[in-house]
Backbone as a chain_set.jsonl record, in Angstrom:
{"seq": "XXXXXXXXXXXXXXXXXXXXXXXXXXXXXXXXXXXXXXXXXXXXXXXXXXXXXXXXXXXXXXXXXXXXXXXXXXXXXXXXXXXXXXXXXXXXXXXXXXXXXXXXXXXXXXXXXXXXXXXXXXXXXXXXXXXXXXXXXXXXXXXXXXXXXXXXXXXXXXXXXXXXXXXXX", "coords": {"N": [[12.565, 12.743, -5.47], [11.114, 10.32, -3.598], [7.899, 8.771, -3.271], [6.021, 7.18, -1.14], [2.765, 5.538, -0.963], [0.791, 4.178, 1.268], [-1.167, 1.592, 3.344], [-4.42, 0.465, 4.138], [-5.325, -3.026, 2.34], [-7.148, -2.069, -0.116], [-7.659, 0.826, -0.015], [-7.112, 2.173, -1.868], [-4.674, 2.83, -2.738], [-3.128, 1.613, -4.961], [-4.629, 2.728, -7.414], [-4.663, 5.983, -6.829], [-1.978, 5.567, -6.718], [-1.178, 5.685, -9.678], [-2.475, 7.549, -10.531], [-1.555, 9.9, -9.547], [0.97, 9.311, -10.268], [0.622, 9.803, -13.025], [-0.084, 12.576, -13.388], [2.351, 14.052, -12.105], [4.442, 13.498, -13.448], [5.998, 10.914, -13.549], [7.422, 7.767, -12.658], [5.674, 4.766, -12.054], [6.295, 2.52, -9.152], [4.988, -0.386, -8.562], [4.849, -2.448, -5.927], [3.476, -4.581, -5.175], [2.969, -5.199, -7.75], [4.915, -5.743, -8.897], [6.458, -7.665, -7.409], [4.92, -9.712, -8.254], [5.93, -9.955, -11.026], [8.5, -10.984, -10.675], [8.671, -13.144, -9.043], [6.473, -14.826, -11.15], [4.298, -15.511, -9.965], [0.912, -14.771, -8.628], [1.0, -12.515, -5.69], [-0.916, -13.719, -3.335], [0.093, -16.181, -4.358], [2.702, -17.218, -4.171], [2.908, -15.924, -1.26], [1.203, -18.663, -0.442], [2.509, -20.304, -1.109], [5.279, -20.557, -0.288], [5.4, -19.59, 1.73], [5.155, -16.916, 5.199], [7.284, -15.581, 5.809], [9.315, -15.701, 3.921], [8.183, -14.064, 2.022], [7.489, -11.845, 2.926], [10.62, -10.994, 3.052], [11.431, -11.28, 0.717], [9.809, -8.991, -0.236], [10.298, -6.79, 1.225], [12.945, -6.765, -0.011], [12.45, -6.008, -2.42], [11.204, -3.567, -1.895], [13.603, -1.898, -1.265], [15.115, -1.46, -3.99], [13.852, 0.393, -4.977], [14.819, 2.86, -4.594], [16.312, 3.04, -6.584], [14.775, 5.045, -8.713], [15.335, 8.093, -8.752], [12.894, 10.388, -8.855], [9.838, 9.054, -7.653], [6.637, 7.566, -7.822], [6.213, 4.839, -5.321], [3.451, 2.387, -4.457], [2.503, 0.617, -2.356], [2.49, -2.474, -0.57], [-0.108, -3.884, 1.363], [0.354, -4.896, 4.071], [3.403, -3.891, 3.811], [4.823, -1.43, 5.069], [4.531, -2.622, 7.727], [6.344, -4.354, 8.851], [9.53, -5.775, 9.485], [12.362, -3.065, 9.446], [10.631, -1.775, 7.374], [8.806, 0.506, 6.948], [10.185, 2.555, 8.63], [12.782, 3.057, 7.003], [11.538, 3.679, 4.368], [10.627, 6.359, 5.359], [13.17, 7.355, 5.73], [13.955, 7.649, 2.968], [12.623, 8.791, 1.516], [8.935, 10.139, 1.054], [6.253, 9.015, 2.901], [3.059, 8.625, 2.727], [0.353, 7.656, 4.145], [-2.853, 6.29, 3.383], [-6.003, 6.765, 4.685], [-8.478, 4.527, 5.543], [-11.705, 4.271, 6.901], [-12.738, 1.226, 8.783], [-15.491, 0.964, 7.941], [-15.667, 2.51, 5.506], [-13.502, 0.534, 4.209], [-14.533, -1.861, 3.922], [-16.604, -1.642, 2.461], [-15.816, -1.344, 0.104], [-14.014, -3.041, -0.467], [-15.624, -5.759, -0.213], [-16.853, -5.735, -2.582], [-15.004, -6.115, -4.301], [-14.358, -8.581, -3.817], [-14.032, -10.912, -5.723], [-11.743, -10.392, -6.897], [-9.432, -10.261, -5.477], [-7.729, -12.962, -3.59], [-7.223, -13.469, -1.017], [-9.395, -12.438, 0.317], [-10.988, -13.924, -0.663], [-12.926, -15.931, -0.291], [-14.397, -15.15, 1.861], [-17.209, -14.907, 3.703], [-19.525, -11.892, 4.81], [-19.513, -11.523, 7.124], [-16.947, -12.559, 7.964], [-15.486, -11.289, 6.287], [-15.867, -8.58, 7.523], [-14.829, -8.912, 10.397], [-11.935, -9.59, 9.896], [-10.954, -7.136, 8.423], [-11.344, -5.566, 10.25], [-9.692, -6.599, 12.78], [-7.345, -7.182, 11.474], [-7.224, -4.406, 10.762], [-6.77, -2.87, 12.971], [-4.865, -3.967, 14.239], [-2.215, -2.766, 12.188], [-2.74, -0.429, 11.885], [-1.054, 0.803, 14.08], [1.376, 1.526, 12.762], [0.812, 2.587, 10.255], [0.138, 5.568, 11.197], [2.264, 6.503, 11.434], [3.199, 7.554, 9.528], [4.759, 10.215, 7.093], [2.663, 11.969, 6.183], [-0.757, 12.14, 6.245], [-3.935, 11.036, 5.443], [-7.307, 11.175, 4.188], [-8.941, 8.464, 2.58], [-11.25, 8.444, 1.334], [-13.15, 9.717, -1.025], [-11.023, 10.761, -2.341], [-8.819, 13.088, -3.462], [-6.72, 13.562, -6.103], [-5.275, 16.243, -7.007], [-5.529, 17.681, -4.678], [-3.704, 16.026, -2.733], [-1.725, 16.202, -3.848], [-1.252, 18.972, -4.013], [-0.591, 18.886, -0.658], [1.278, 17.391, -0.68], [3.58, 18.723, -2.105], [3.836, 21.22, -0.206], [4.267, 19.899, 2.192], [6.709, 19.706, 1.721], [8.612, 22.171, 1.095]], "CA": [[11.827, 12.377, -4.278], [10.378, 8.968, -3.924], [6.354, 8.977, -2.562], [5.722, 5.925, -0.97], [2.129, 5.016, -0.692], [0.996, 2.686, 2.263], [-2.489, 1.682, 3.822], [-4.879, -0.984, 4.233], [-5.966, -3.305, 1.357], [-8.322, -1.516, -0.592], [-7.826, 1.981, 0.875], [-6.756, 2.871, -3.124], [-2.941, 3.157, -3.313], [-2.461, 1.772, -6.932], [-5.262, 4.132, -8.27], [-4.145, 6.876, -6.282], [-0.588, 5.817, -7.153], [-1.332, 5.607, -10.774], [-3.019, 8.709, -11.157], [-0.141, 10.755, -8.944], [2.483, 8.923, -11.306], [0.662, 10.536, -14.398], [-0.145, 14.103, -13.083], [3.959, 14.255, -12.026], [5.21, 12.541, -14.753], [7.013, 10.388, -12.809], [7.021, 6.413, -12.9], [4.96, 4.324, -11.098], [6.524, 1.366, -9.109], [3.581, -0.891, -7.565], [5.692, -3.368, -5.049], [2.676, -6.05, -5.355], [3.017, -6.443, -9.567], [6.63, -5.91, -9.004], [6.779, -8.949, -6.791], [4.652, -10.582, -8.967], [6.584, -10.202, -12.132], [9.504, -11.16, -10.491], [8.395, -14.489, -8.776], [6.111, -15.131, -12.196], [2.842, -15.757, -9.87], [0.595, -14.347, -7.847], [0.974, -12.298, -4.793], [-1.084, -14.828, -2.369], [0.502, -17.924, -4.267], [3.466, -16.847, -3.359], [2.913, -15.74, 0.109], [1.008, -19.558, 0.276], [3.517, -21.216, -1.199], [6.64, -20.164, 0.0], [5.24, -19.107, 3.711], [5.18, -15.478, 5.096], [8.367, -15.116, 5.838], [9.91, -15.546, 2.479], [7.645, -13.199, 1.109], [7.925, -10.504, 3.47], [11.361, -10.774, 2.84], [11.534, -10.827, -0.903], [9.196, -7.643, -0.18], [11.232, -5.822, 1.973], [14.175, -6.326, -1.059], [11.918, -5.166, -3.662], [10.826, -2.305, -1.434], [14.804, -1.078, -1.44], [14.869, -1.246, -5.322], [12.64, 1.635, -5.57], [15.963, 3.633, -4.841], [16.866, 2.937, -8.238], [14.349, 5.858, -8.835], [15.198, 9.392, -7.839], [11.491, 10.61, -8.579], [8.966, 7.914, -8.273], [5.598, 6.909, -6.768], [5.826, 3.68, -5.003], [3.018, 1.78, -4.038], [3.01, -0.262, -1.287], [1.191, -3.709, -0.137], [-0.674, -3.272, 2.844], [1.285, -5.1, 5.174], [4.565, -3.056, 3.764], [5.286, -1.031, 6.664], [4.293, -3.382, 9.467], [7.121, -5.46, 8.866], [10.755, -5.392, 8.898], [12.243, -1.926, 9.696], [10.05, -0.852, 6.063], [8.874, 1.993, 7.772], [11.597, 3.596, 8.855], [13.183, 2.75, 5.712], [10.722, 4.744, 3.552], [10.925, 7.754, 6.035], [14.457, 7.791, 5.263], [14.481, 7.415, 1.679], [11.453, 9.54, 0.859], [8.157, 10.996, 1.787], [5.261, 8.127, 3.309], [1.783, 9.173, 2.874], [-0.526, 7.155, 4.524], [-3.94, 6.811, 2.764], [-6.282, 6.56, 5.769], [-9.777, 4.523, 5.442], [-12.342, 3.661, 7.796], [-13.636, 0.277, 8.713], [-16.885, 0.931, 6.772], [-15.149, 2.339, 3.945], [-12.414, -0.278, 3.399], [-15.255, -3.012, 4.015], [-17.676, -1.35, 0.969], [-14.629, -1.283, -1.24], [-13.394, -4.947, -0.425], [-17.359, -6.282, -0.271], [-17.679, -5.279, -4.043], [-14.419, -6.606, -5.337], [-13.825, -9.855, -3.245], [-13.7, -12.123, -6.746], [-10.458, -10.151, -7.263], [-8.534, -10.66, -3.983], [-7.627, -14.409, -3.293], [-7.285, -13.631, 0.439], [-10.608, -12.643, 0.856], [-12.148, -13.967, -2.125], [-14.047, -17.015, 0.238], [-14.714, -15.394, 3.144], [-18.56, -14.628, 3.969], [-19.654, -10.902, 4.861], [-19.068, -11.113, 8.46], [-15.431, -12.429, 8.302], [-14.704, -9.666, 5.637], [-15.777, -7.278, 8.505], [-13.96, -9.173, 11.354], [-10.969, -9.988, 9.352], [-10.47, -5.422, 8.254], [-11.331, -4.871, 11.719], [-8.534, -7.099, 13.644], [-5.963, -6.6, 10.484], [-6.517, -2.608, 10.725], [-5.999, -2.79, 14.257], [-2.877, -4.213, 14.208], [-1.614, -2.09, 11.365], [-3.116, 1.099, 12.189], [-0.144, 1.868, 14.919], [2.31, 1.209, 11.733], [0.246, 3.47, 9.089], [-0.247, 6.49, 11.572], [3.764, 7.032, 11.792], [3.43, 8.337, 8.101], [4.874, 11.685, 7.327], [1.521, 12.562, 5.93], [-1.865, 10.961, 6.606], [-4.978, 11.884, 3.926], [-8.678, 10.26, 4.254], [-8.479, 7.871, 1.378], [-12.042, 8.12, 0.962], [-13.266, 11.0, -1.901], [-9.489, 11.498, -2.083], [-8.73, 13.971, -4.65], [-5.448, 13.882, -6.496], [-4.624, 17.437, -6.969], [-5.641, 17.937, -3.173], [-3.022, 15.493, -2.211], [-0.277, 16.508, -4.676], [-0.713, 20.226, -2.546], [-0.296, 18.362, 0.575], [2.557, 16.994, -0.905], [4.136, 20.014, -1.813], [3.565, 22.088, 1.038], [5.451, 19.342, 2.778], [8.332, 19.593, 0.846], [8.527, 23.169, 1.37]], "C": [[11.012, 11.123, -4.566], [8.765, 9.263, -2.699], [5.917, 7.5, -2.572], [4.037, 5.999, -0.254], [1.277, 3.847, 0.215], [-0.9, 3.053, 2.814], [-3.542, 0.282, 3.675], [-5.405, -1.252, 2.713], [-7.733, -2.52, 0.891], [-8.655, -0.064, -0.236], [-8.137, 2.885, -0.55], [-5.631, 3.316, -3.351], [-2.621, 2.191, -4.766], [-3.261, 2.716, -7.656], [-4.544, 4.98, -8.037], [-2.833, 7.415, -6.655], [-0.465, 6.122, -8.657], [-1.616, 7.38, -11.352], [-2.089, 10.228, -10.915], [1.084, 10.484, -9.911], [2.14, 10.192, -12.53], [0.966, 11.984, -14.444], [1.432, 14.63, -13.065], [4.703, 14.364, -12.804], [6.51, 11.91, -14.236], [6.589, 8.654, -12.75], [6.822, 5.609, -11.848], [5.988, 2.657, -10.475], [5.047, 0.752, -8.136], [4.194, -2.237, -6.717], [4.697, -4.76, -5.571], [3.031, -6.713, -6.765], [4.381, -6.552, -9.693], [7.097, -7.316, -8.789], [6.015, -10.013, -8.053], [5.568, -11.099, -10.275], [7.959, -11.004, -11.627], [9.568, -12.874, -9.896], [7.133, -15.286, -10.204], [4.759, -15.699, -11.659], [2.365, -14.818, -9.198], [0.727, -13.372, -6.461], [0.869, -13.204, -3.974], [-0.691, -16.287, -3.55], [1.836, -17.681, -3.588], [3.899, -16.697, -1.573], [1.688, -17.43, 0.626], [1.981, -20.564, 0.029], [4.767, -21.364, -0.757], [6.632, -19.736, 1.52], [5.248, -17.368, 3.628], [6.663, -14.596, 5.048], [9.221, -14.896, 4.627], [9.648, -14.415, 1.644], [7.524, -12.089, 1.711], [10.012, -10.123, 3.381], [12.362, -10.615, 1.525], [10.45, -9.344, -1.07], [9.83, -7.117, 0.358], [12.611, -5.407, 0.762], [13.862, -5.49, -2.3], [12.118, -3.796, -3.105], [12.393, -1.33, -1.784], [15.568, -1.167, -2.897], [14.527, -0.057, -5.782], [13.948, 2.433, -5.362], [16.851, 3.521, -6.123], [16.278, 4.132, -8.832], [14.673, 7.347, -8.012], [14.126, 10.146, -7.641], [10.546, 9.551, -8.769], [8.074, 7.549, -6.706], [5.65, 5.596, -6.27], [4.76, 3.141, -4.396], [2.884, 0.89, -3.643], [1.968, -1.421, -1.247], [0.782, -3.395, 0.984], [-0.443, -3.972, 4.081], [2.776, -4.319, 4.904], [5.132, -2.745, 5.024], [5.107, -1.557, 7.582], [5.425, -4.35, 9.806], [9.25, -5.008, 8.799], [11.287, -3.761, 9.89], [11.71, -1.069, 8.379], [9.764, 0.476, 6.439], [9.68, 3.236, 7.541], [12.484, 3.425, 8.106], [13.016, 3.749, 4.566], [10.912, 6.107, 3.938], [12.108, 8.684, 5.661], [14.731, 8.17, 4.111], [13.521, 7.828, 0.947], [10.439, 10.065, 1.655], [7.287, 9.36, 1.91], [3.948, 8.969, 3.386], [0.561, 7.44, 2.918], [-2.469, 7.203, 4.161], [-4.906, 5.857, 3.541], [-7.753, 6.217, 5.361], [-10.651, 3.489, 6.553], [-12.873, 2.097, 7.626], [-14.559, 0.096, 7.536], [-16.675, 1.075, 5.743], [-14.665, 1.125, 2.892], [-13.205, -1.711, 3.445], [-16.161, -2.84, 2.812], [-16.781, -1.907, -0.035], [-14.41, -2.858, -1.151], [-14.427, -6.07, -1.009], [-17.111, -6.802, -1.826], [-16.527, -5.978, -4.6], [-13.517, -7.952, -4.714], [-13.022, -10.499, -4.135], [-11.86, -11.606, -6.821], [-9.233, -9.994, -6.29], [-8.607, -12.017, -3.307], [-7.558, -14.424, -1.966], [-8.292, -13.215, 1.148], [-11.707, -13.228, -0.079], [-13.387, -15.468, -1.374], [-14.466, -16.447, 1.277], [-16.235, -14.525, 3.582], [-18.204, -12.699, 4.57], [-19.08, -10.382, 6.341], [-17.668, -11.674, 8.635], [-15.14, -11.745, 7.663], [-14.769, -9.029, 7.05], [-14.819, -7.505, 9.745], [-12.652, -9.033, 11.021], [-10.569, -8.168, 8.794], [-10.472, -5.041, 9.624], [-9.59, -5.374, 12.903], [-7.52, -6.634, 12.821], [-6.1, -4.891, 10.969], [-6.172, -2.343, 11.832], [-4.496, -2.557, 14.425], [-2.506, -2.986, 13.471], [-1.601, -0.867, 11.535], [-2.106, 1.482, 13.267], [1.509, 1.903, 13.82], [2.216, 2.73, 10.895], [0.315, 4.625, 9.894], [1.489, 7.421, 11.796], [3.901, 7.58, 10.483], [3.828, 9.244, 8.342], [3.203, 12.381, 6.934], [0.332, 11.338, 6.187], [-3.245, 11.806, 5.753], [-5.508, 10.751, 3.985], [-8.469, 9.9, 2.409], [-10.036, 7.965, 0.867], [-12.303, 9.537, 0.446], [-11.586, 12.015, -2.027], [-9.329, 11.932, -3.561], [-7.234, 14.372, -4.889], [-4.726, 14.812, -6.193], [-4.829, 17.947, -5.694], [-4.202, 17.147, -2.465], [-1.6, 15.664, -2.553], [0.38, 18.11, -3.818], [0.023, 19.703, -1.691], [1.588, 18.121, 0.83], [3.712, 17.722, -0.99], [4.051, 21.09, -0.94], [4.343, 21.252, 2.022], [6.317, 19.125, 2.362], [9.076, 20.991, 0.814], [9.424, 23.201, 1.994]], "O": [[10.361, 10.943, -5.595], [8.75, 9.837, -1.61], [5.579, 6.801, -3.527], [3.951, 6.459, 0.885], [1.175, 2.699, -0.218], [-1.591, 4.07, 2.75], [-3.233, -0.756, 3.09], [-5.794, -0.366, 1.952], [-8.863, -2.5, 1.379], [-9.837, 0.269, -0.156], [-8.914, 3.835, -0.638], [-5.489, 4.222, -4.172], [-1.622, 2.433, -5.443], [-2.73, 3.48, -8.461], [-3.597, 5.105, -8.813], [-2.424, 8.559, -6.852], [0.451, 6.9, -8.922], [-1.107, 8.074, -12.233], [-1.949, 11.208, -11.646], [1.957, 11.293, -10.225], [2.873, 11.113, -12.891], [1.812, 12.563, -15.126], [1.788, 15.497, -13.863], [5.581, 15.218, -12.922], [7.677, 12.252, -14.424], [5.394, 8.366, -12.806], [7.54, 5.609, -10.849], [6.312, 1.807, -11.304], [4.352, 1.345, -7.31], [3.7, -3.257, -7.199], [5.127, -5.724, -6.204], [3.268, -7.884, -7.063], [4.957, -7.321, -10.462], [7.804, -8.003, -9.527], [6.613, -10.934, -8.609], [5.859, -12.27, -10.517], [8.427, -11.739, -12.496], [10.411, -13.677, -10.298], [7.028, -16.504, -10.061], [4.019, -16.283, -12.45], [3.118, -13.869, -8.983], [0.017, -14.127, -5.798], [1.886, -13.769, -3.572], [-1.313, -17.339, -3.407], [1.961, -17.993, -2.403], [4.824, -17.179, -0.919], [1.319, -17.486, 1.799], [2.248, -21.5, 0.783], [5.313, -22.457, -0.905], [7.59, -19.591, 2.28], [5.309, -16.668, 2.618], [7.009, -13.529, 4.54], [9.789, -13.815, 4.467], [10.406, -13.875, 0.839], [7.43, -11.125, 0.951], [10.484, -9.024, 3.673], [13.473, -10.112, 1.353], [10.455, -8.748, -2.147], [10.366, -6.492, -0.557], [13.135, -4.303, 0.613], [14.534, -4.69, -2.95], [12.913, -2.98, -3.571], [12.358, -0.276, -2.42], [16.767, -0.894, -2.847], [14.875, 0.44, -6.854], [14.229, 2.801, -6.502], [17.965, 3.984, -6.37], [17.074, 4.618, -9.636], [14.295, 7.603, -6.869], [14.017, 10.69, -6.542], [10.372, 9.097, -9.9], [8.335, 7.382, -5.515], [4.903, 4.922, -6.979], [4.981, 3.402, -3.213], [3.086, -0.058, -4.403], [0.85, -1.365, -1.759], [1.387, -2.544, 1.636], [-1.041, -3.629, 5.1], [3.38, -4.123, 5.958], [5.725, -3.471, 5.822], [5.545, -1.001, 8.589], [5.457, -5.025, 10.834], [9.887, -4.158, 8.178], [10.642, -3.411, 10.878], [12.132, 0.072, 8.186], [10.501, 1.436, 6.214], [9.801, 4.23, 6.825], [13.496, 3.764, 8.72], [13.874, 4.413, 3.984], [11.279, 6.969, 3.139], [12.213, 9.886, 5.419], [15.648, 8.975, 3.951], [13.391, 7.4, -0.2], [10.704, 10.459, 2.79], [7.621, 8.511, 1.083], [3.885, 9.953, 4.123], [0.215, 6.598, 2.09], [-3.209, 8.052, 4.658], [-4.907, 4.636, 3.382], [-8.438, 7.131, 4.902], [-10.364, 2.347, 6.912], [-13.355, 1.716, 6.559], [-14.466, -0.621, 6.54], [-17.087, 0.331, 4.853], [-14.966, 0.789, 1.747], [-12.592, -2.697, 3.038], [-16.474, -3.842, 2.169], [-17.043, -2.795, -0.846], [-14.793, -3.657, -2.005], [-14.235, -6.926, -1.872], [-17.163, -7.975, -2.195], [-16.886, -6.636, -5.577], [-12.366, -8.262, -5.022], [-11.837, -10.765, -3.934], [-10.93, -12.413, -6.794], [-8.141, -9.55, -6.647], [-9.506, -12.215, -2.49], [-7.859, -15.527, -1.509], [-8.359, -13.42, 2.36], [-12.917, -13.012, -0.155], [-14.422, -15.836, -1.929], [-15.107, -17.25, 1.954], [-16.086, -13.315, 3.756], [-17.068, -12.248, 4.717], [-18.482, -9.35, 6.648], [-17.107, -11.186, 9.616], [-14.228, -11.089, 8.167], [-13.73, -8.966, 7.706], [-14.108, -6.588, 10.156], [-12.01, -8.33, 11.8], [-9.343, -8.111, 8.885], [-9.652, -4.251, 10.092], [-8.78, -4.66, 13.493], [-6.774, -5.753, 13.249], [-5.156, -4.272, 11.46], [-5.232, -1.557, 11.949], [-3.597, -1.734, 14.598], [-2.465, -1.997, 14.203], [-0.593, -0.178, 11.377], [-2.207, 2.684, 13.514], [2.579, 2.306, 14.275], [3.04, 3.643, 10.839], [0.845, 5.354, 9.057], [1.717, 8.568, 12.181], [4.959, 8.194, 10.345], [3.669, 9.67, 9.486], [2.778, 13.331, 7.592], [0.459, 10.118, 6.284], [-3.347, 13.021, 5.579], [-4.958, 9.651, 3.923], [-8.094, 10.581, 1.455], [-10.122, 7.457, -0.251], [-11.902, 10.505, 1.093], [-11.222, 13.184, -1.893], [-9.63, 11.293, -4.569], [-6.603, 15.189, -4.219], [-3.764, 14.728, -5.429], [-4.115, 18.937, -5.538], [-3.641, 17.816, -1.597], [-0.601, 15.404, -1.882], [1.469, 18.419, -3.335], [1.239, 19.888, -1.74], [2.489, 18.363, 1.633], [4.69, 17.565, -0.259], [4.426, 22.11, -1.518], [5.123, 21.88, 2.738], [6.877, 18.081, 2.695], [10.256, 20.922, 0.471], [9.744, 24.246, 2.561]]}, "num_chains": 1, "name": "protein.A"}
């Protein structure tokens, strides 16, 4: 079974994914360092150098890679599913758990680790907040088509690994 991970930047799908890989014992793919390793930079150089389109579409190829794995956590970028038919892709070809965080949350979390995100790493306090608010908009009728949906905030592994199993049931 492949467990694809999806949700807005900063919700916590590589922790999350990381820590679900270990508990399983199952191997982690993370689409973002994937892409990275594979184009040899960045995420956003990439997606400035090459445009969006390129890079949603060298993401979308990675994404159908992960079927190289018969058990395996993938973690997703947080446009993933909004694009493409990814989605309904994942649905098909595994379980989607949507790791669901509020405005306020995913604005604390972002706040604190700007330096390390090049796409918000200049942008003052009030375009962080504008800039999660319009993006989760959009995205949020993408993320809510998950098979599962789980508050990303005080999210507790072995709570979610149930979830997981109980839908597999």
């Amino acid at each position: 079974m492949r467990i694809y991970l999806i949700g807005f930047m900063g919700c916590g799908k590589s922790t999350a994914g990381k820590k679900l890989a270990a508990k399983m014992h199952w191997p982690l793919m993370d689409l973002d360092k994937t892409m990275e390793e594979l184009e040899g930079k960045k995420v956003s150089e990439v997606f400035a150098e090459k445009g969006e389109t390129y890079f949603r579409e060298r993401e979308r190829n990675v994404l159908h890679e992960s079927t190289f794995f018969t058990d395996a956590i993938i973690s997703c970028g947080g446009g993933t599913p909004c694009f493409y038919d990814n989605l309904t892709w994942m649905k098909q070809n595994g379980l989607s758990v949507y790791l669901r965080g509020t405005q306020e949350f995913l604005y604390s979390r972002l706040k604190e680790k700007k330096a390390k995100r090049p796409l918000i790493a200049n942008m003052n306090d009030q375009e962080l907040w504008n800039y999660i608010q319009v993006k989760l908009t959009e995205r949020e009728v993408h993320y809510v088509q998950a098979d599962i949906i789980i508050d990303a905030q005080d999210l507790d592994i072995d709570i979610l690994m149930s979830i997981i199993r109980n839908y597999l049931k």
